[in-house]
C-alpha positions in Angstrom: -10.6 -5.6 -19.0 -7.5 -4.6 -16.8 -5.4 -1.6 -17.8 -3.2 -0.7 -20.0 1.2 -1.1 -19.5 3.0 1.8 -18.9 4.3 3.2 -22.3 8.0 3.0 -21.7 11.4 1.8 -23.6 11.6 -1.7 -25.6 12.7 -4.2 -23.5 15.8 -6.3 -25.2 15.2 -9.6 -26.5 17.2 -11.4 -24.5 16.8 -9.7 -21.1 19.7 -8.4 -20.6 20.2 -5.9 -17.9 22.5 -2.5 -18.1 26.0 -2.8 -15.9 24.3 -0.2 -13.8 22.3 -2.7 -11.6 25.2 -4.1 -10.0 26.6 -1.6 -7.5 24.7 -1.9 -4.1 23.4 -5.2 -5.2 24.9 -7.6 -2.4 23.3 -5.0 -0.1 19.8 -5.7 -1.6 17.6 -8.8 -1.0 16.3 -10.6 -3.7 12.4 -12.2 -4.1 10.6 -13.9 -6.8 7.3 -13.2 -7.5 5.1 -15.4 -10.3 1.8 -14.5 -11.3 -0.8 -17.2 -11.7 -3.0 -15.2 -14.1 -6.0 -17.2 -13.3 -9.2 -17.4 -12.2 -12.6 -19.0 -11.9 -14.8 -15.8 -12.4 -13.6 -12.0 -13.0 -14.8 -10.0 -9.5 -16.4 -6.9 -10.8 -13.9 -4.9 -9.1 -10.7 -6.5 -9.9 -8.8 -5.0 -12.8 -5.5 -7.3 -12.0 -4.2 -9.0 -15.4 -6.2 -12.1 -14.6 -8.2 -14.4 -17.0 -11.0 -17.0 -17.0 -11.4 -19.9 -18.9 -13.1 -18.3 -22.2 -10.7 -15.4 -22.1 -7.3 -17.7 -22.5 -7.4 -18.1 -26.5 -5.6 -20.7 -27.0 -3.4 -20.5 -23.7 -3.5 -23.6 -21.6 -2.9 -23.6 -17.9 -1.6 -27.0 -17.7 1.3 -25.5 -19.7 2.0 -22.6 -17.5 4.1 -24.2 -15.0 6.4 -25.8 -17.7 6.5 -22.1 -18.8 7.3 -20.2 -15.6 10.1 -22.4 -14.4 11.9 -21.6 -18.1 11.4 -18.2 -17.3 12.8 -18.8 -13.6 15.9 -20.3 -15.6 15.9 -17.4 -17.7 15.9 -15.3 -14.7 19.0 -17.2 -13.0 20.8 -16.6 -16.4 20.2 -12.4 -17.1 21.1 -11.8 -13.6 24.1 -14.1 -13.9 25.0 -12.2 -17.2 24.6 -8.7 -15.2 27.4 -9.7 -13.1 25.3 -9.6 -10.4 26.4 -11.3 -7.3 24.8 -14.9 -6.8 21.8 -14.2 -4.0 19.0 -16.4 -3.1 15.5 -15.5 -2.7 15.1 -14.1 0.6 11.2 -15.1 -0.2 8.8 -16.5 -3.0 5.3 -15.6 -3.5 2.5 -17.0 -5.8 0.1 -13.8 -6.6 -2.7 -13.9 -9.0 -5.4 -14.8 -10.0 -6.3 -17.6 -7.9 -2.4 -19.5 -8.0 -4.5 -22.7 -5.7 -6.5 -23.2 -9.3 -3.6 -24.9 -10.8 -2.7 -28.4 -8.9 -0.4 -28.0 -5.7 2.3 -30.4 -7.8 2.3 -27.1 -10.5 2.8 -24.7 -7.5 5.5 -26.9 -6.5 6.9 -27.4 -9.8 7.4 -23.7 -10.2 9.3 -23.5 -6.4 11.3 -26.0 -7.1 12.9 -24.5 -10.4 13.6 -21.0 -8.3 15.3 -23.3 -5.8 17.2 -25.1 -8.2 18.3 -22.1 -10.7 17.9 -18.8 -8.1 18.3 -20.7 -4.9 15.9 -19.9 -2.0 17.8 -18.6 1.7 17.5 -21.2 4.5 14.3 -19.4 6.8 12.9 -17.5 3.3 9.0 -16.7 3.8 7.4 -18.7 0.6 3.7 -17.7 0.3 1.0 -18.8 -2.1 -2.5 -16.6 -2.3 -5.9 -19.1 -2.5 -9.4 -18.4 -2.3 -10.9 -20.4 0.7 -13.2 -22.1 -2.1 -9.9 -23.6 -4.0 -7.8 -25.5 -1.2 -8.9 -28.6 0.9 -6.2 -29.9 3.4 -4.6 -32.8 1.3 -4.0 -29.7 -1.1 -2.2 -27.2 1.7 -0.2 -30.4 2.9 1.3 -30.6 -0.1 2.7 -27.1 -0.2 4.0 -27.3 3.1 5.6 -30.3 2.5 7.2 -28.6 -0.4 8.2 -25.6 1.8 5.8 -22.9 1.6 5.2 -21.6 4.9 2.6 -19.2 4.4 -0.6 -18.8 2.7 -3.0 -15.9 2.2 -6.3 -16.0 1.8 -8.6 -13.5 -0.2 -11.6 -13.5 2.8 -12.7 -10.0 1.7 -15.8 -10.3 3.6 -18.1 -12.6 6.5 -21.0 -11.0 4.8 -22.8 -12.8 1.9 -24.3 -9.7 0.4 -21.5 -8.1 0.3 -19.8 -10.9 -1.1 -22.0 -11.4 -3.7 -21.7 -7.8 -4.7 -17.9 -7.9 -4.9 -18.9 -10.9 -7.0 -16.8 -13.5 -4.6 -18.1 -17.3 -4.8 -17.0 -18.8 -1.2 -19.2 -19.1 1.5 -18.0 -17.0 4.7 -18.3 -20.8 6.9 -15.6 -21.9 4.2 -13.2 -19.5 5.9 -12.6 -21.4 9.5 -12.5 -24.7 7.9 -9.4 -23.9 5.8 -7.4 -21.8 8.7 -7.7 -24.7 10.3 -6.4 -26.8 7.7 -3.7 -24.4 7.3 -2.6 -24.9 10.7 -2.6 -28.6 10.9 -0.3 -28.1 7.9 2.1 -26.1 9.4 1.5 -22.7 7.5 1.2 -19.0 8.8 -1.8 -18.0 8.3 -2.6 -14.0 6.7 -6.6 -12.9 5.7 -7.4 -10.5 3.4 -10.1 -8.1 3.7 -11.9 -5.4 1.6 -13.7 -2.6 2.9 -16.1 0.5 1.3 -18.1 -2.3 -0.7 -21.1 -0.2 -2.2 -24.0 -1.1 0.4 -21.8 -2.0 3.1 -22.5 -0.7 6.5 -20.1 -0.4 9.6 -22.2 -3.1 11.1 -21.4 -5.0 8.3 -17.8 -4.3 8.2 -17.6 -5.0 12.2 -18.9 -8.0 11.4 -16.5 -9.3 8.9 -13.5 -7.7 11.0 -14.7 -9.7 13.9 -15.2 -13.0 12.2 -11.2 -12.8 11.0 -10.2 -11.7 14.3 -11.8 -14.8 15.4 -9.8 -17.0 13.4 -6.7 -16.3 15.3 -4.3 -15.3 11.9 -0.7 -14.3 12.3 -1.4 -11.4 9.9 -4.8 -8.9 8.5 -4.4 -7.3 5.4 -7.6 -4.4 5.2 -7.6 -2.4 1.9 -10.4 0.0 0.9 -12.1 -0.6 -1.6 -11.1 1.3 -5.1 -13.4 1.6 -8.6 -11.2 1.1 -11.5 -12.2 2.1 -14.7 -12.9 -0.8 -17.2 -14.5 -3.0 -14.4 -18.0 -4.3 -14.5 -18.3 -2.6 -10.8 -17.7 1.0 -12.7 -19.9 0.3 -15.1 -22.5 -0.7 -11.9 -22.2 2.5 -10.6 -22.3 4.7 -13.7 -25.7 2.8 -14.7 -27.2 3.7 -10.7 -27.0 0.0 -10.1 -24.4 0.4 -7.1 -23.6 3.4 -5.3 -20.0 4.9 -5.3 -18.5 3.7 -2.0 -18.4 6.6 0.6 -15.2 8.3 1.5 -16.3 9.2 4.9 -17.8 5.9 5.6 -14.0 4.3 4.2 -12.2 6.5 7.1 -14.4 5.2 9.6 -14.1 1.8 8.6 -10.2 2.0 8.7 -10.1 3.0 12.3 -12.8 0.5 13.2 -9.9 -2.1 11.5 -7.3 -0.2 13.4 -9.0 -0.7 17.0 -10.4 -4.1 17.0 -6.8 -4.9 15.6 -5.7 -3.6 18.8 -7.5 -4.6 21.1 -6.9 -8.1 19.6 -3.4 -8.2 20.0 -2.3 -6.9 16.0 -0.2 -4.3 15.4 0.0 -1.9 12.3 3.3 -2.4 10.1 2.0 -0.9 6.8 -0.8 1.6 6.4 -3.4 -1.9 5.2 -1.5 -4.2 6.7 -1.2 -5.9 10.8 0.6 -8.4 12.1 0.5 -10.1 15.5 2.3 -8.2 18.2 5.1 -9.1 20.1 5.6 -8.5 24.2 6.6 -5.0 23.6 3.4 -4.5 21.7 5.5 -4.2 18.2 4.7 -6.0 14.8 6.6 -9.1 15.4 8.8 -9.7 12.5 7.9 -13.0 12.1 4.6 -12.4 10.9 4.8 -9.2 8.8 4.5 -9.8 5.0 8.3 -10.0 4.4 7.7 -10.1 0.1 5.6 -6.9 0.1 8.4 -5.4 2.5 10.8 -5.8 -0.2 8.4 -3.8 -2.3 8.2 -0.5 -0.2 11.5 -0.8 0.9 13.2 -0.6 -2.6 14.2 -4.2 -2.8 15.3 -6.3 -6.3 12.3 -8.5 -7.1 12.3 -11.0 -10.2 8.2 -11.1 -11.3 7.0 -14.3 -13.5 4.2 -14.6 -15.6 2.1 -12.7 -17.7 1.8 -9.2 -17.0 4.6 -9.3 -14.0 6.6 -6.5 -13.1 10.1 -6.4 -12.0 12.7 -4.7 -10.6 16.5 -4.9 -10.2 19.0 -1.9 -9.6 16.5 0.8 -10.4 15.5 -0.9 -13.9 11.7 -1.8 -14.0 9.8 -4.2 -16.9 7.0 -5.8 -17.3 6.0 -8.7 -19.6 3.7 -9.9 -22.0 0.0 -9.5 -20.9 -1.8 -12.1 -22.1 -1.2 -15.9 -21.4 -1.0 -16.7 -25.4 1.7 -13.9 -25.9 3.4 -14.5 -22.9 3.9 -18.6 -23.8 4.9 -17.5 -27.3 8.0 -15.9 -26.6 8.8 -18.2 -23.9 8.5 -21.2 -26.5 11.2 -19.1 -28.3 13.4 -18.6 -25.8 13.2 -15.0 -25.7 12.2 -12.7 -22.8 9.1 -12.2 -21.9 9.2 -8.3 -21.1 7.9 -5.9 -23.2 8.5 -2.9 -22.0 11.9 -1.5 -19.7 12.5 1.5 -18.0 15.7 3.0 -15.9 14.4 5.0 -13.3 16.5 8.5 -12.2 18.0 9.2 -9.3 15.3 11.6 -8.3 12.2 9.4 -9.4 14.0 6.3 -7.4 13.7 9.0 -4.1 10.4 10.8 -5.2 9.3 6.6 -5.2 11.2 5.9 -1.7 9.3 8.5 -0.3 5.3 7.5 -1.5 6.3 4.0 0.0 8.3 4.1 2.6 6.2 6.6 4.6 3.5 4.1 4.4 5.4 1.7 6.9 6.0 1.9 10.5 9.7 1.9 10.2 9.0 5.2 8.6 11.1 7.6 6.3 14.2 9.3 7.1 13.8 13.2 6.5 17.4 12.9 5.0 15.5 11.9 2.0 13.6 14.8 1.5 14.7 18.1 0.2 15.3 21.3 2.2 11.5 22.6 0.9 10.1 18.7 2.2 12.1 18.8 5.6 10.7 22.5 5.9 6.9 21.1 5.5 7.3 18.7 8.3 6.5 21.3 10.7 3.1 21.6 9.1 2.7 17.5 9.4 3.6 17.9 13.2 0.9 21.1 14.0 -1.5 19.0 11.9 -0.8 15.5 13.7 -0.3 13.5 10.9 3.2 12.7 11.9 4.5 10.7 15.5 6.7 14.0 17.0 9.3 12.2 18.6 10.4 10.5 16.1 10.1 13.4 13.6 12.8 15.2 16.5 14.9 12.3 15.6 14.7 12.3 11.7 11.8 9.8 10.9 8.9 10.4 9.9 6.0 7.7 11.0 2.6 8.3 10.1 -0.3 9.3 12.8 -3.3 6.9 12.3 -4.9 10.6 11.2 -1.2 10.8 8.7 -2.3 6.8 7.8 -5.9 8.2 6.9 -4.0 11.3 4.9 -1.1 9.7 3.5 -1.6 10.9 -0.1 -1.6 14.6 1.9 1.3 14.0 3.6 3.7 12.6 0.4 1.9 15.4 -2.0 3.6 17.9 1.3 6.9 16.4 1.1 7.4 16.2 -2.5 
């Protein structure tokens, strides 16, 4: 089963959030997340808070949209009572899970209550994750109609072995049909792949790179693979069933990624993350993941749903894990989160620091200390950081640095 919370203060009742969020506030964007803790089978890897049909417990998911728009209203409401300024979402995005397992006129449901208690900014990205197996065209129509504009879908793999391994049910052919279908929609298109699957070869791995290159999205996600503990893939391993995925083999995967990217026309905007290029062979803007930038860039985020974290001001919570308990506190008009911290001035810049060095905008060396600015030397003689732009304060990872980047923020901190 997925992890434990973080152990942290009680959240209040009510929500309520401390007068410290508001200053800086109408200099931060807002985005709304909602977790669609669904899914048709558990992949052996995942440890996300996600549930199949025989793990709900009473917990319905024809209820959960009627649910997540009250906590939507709730949402408006706390941030209201903060005094924060009024802002709309600058973007929307439905994570899970499998969102695409409830109807689109649920995913809609849900959009339309942040629109109509939040407010959503003319131009906001609004993205929806789906497995190529749980959308036909009628289906994408529909969200586009309602105003998504992007989706994302969870590809992984062109490789049925190594599909079947990671426990995935679509059929690689699947993967075409529904980019197209995106397209005659109207939506942006992004792929996500994994990479370091035990038995996976770089032939294998070419493959599957190639075959999403091929499909002409606006944006690649590639994230090595990672064991957690608690998953039915650890336990694989610990038994001798699978072998633990290869650290040398990951590294050469990622810069297999990183070229055929390239050469395709992508450009690297986030250490697992390309978008299409512009003329000046940049990421262009208009195809980066603008919701997960709000992430590493410090952003205020409202999350939804069971298990969602959020943060606003440098306060984080999280809610309710479980569908059941989650709908139960919702039904009594209380807040969902169960735990609430307020994070320090030095943790909030020890946390700018792990993610903003993992973007291509990079990290201004006025965040670090005098003993951090002194070990950028060391990141320079060792390559891991572009020089120029360390001569003029920012610090923008190497593809070596991208390779090292747990090395380079345990050298700066």
């Amino acid at each position: 089963m997925p992890s434990a919370l973080p152990l942290a203060d009680p959240a209040p009742l009510d929500g309520a959030l401390p007068p410290s969020v508001v200053p800086g506030s109408d200099e931060r964007a807002l985005g709304v997340y909602l977790h669609v803790p669904f899914c048709r089978v558990r992949c052996g890897y995942c440890d996300f808070n996600t549930y199949t049909a025989d793990e709900l417990r009473g917990a319905k998911r024809s209820d959960f949209a009627g649910q997540a728009a009250d906590e939507v209203a709730q949402a408006a409401r706390v941030l209201a009572d903060a005094g924060l300024p009024r802002r709309e979402a600058a973007t929307v995005f439905f994570g899970g899970g499998t969102p695409t397992l409830l109807p689109a006129d649920d995913l809609v449901h849900m959009l339309e209550a942040v629109r109509r208690r939040i407010g959503i900014q003319s131009g906001a990205e609004i993205t929806t994750e789906a497995n190529p197996d749980s959308v036909d065209l009628a289906y994408l129509q529909r969200l586009a109609e309602a105003g998504f504009t992007r989706v994302s879908f969870g590809m992984q793999s062109a490789v049925p072995s190594v599909l079947a391994t990671l426990d995935r049910t679509h059929d690689p052919a699947r993967v075409p049909l529904v980019v197209a279908w995106a397209r005659e929609a109207g939506l942006n298109v992004s792929l996500d792949l994994i990479y370091g699957t035990p038995g996976e070869t770089l032939d294998d791995w070419r493959r599957s790179v190639e075959h999403a290159i091929a499909q002409e999205p606006d944006h690649v996600s590639a994230y090595a693979l990672i064991v957690e503990d608690g998953t039915k893939m650890a336990r694989q391993i610990r038994s001798g069933a699978l072998p633990m995925p290869d650290d040398d083999l990951q590294a050469d995967m990622y810069e297999l990624v990183d070229d055929l990217l390239s050469e395709a026309g992508y450009a690297w905007y986030e250490v697992s993350n390309w978008a299409r290029a512009d003329a000046s062979g940049e990421p262009d803007p208009a195809h980066r993941s603008r919701h997960n930038l709000s992430y590493w860039t410090g952003a205020d985020w409202w999350g939804v749903g069971p298990g969602s974290h959020s943060h606003v001001g440098g306060v984080r919570w999280w809610n309710a894990r479980h569908p059941a308990a989650y709908a139960e506190r919702i039904a009594r008009g209380e807040s969902p989160a169960v735990g609430r911290e307020t994070l320090d001035d030095e943790t909030r810049r020890i946390e700018r620091i792990l993610l903003e060095i993992r973007i291509r905008d990079g990290l201004s060396t006025s965040t670090l200390t005098s003993e951090g600015r002194t070990a950028v030397a060391g990141l320079l003689a060792d390559g891991l950081v572009e020089p120029a732009k360390a001569l003029r304060g920012t610090l923008v990872l190497t593809r070596r640095g991208r390779l090292l980047a747990d090395d380079v923020v345990r050298r700066i901190t």
